[in-house]
C-alpha positions in Angstrom: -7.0 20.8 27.5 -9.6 19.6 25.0 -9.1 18.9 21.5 -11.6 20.8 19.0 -14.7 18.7 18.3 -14.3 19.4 14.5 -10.5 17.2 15.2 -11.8 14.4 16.8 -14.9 14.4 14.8 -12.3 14.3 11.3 -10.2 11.3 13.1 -13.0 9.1 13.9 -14.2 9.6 10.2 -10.6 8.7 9.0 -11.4 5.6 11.0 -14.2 4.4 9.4 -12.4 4.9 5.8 -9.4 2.8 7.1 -11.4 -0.1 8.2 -13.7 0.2 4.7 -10.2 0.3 2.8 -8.8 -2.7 4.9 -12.0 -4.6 3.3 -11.1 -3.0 0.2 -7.4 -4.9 0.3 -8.6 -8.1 2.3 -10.9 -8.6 -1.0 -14.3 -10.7 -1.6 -13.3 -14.6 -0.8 -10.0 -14.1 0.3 -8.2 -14.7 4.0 -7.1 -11.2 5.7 -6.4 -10.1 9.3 -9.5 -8.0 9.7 -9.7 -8.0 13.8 -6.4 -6.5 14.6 -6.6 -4.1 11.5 -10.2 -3.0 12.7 -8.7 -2.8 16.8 -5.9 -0.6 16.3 -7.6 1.4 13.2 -8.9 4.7 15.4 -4.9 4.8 16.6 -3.3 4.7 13.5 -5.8 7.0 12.5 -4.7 9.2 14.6 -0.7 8.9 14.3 -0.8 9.2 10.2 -3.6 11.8 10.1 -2.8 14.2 13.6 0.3 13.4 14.9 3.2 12.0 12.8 5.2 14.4 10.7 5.6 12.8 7.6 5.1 13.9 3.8 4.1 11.6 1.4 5.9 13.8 -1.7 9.2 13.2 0.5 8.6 9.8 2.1 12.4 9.8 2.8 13.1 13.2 4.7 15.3 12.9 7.2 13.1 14.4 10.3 10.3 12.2 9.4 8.7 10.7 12.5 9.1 6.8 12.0 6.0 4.3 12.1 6.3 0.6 12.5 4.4 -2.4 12.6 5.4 -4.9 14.7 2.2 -6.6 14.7 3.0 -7.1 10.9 0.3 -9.6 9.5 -2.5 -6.3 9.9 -0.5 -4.8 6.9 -3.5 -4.0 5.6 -4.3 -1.6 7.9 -0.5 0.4 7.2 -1.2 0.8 3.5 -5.0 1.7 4.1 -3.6 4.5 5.7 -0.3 5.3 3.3 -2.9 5.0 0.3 -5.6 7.5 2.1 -2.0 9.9 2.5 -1.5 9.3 -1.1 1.5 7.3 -1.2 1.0 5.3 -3.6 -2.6 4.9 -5.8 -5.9 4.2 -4.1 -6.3 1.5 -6.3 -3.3 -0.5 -5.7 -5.5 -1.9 -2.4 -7.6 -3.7 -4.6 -4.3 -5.9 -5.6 -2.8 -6.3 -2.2 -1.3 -9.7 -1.8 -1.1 -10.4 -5.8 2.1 -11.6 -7.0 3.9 -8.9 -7.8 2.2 -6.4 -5.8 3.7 -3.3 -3.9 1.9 -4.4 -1.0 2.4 -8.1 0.4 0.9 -9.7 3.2 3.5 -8.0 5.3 5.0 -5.0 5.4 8.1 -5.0 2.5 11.0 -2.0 3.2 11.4 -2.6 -0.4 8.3 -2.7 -2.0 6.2 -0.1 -0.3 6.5 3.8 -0.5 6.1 4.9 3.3 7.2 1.5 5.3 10.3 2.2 7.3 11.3 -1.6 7.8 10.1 -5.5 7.0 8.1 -6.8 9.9 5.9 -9.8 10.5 8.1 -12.1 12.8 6.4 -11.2 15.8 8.2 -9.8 18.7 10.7 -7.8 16.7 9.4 -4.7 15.7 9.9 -2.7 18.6 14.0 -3.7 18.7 14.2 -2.3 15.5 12.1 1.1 16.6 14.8 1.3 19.3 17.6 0.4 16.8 16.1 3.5 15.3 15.7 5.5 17.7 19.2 5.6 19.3 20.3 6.0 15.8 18.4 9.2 14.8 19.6 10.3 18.3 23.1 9.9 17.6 22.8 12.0 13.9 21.0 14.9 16.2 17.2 14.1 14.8 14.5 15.1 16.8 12.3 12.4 15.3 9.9 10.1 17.2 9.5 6.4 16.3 6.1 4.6 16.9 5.7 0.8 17.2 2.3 -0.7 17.1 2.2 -4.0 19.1 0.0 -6.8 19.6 -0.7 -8.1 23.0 -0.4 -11.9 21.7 3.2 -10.4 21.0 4.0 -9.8 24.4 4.9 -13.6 24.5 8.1 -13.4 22.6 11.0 -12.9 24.8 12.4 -10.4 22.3 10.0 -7.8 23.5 11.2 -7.8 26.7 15.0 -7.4 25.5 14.0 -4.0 23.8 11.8 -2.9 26.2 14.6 -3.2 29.6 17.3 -1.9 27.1 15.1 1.0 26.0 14.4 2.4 29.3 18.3 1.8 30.0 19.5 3.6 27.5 16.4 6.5 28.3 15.4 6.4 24.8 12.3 9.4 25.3 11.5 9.6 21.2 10.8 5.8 21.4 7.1 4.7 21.9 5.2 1.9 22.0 1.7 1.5 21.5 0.2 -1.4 22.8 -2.6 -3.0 21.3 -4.5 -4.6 24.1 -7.4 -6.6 22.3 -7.3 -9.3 24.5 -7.2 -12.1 21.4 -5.1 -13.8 19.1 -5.2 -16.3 16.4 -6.4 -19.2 18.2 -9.1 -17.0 21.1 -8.7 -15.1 23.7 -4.7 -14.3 25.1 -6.0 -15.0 28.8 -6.2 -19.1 27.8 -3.7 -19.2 25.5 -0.6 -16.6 27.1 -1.4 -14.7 30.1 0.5 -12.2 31.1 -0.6 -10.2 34.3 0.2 -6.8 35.4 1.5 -5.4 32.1 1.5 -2.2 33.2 3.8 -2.4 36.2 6.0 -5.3 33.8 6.7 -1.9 31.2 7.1 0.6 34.2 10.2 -1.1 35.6 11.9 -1.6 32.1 11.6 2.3 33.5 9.2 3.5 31.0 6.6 6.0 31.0 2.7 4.3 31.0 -0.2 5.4 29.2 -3.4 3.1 29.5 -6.3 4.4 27.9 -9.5 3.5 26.1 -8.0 2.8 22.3 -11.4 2.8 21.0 -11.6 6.9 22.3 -10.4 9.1 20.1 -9.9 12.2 22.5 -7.8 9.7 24.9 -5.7 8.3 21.5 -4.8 12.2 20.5 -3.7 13.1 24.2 -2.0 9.9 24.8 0.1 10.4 21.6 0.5 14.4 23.0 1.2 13.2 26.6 4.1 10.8 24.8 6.1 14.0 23.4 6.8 15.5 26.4 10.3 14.6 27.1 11.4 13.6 31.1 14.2 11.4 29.8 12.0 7.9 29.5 10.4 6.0 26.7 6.6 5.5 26.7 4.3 2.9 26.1 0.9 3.4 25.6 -1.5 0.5 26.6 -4.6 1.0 24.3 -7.6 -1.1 25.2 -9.3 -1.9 22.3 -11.9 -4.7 20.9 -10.9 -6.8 18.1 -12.8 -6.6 14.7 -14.2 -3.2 16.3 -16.9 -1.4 14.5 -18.2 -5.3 12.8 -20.6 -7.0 15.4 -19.7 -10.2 14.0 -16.2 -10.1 14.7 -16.4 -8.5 17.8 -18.8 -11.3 19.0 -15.9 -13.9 17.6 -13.3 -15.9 19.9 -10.7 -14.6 18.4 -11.9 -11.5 16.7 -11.7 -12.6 13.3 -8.4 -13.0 13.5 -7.6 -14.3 10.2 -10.8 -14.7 8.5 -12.1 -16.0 4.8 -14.3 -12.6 3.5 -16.8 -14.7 1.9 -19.5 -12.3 -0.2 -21.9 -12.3 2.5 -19.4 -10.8 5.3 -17.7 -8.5 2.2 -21.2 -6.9 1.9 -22.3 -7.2 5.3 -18.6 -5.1 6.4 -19.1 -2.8 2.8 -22.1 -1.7 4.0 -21.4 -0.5 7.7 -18.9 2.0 5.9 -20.5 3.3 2.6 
């Protein structure tokens, strides 16, 4: 069924603020992860502003759907989107990374209203989502618990461990969301770690598999719809995305910008394609 123009239309806008607000917290002459914020930006625009039931005046409820961030270095990215929800003050971007900040370089359980665990050691986000998941299950929660993944991730063992273990154990309210964006820090993932057939790899774990264009709002929203339908197996959603999306210059890059000095020309160059 299609989704009302005037929805779609809201998310993609929602998109354009997060990638503004990740060059916002990245900052004039600093290093940030700009190409896997701006890749998986129209997704999490569409989990923290369609789909997730959360409430930033009770960021602890108990039936909160959980988000996490495996792919933990695009921090950025999170607390665009928990400062747009009103988490915590719209200014508090500008200060990301400062010592004594609320928000570090990666996500901080303890420092940040809204994060629902401490990620940035790659591969181990999505055992803690299932850690999760089988918990709330026990305690009778109806939640669902979203991990956002890189594909450069895929190379760490751990993933794998979670992801047979998940489909064992028929965790349904567990879901992965792949972000397929075909780089990582040093170029592109098909030189550097390639892994073939990813699809048919998550679909024997016995999960559920979504592959869709992560860049397409319409196919993000059913994707995310299509994932709460229970039949008993955990879904992973492979979202094809570019990296540094929406900024020609990173898009054109090796590896997407992966980790890139802002200098003033690129801040004003990126300010501008959102004002």
């Amino acid at each position: 069924m299609p989704y009302p123009p005037a929805l779609i239309e809201d998310l993609q806008d929602r998109a354009r603020v997060l990638r503004k607000n990740v060059i916002i917290s990245i900052g004039k002459g600093n290093f940030g992860h700009l190409g896997g914020s701006f890749s998986a930006a129209d997704i999490v625009a569409a989990l923290f502003f369609h789909k997730m039931n959360i409430d930033p005046k009770n960021p602890k409820m108990p039936n909160r759907d959980r988000f996490l961030l495996s792919k933990g270095h695009v921090a950025v990215l999170q607390y665009s989107a928990l400062a747009e929800l009103g988490y915590f003050p719209h200014d508090e971007l500008k200060h990301t990374k400062h010592i004594g900040s609320m928000l570090q370089g990666h996500p901080d359980l303890c420092k940040t209203p809204g994060v629902e665990a401490s990620t940035g050691s790659l591969g181990q986000g999505l055992s803690i989502g299932l850690g999760l998941a089988l918990g709330l299950r026990l305690d009778g929660i109806k939640s669902n618990v979203y991990v956002l993944v890189g594909d450069g991730e895929l190379a760490e063992g751990q993933i794998w461990e979670a992801a047979m273990a998940a489909g064992i154990f028929k965790t349904e309210k567990l879901v992965a969301i792949l972000d397929k964006n075909n780089a990582q820090a040093m170029g592109k993932t098909e030189k550097r770690f390639p892994i073939d057939k990813i699809g048919e790899k998550w679909a024997a774990f016995g999960w559920r598999v979504i592959e869709i264009d992560g860049h397409n709002m319409e196919e993000i929203v059913t994707a995310l719809d299509q994932s709460s339908e229970a039949d008993g197996r955990p879904t992973v959603i492979i979202a094809n995305t570019v990296k540094g999306k929406g900024f020609k210059v990173a898009e054109d890059h090796e590896a997407g910008f992966h980790n890139v000095l802002l200098t003033e020309e690129l801040y004003m160059q990126a300010m501008a394609l959102f004002e």
